[in-house]
N, C-alpha and C positions, 0 to 999 in steps of 0.2 A: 315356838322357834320359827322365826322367818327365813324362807330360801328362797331366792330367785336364782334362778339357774340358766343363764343366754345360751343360743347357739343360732346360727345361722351365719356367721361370719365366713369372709370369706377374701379370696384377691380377685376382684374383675376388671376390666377396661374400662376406661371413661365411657361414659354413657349408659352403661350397663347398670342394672339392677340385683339388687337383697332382699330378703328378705328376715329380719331378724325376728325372734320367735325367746319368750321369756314365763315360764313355767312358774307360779307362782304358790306356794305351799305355805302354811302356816299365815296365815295372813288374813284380818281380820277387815274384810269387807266391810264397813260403816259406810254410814250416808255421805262424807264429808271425803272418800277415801283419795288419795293420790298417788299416782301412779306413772312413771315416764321414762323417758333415755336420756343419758350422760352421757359427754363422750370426753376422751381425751390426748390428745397427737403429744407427742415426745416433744419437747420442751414448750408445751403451750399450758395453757391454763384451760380446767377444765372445763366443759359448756355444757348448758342444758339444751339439749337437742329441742326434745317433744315431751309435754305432759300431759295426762286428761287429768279432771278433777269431775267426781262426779256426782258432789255438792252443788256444783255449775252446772254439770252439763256439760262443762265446755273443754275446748283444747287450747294448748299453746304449743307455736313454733319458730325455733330461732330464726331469723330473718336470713340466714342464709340457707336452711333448708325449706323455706317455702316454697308448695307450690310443685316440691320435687319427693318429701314426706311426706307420710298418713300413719299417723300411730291409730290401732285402734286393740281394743279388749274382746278377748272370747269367754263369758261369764262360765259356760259350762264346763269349758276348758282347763278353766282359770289360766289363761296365755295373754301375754301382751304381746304385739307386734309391733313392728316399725317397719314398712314397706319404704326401701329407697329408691327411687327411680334418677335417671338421669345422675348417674354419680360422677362428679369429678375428683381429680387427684385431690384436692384441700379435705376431702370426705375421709380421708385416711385414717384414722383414729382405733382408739382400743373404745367400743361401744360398752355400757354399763345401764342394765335395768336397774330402777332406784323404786322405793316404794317409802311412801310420804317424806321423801327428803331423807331419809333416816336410815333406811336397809339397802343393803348394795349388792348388786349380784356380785359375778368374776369376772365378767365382761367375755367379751370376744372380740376377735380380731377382724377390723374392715380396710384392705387396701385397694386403691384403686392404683392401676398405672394407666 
């Protein structure tokens, strides 16, 4: 039984930084695994934030949080994070850990003013 459980949400000022933090349980590590944040603002469609993939190696990030994101994994942990720096109001969204496209945490709440 898979949980991802967010929390770090929060309401800051533009410019200001989060840290979102995603506890992962039941979940089966493989070579190929994926892992990332969704977010999604009241009447928008939703977006993939940030993913790692660690079949690759590699990360993805939407082109509007480049540059201002760093999703990275605590293995011992088992946490995912999303480090937000430089937030603006558009950053406003209910944030959602997602594990291989499939499992969905409850999200948390980020608003910027």
């Amino acid at each position: 039984h898979v949980q991802l459980v967010e929390s770090g949400g929060g309401s800051v000022q533009a410019g200001g930084s989060l840290r979102l933090s995603c506890v992962v349980s039941g979940y089966a590590y493989s070579d190929g695994y994926c892992l990332g944040w969704f977010r999604q603002a009241p009447g928008k469609e939703r977006e993939g934030v940030a993913q790692m993939y660690s079949g690759e190696s590699s990360t993805y990030y939407a082109d509007s949080v480049k540059g201002r994101f760093t999703i990275s994994h605590d293995n011992a942990k088992r946490t995912l994070y999303l480090q937000m720096n430089s937030l603006k109001p558009e950053d406003t969204a209910m944030y959602y850990c997602v594990a291989d496209c499939e499992f969905w945490g409850r999200g948390t709440q980020v608003t910027v003013s």
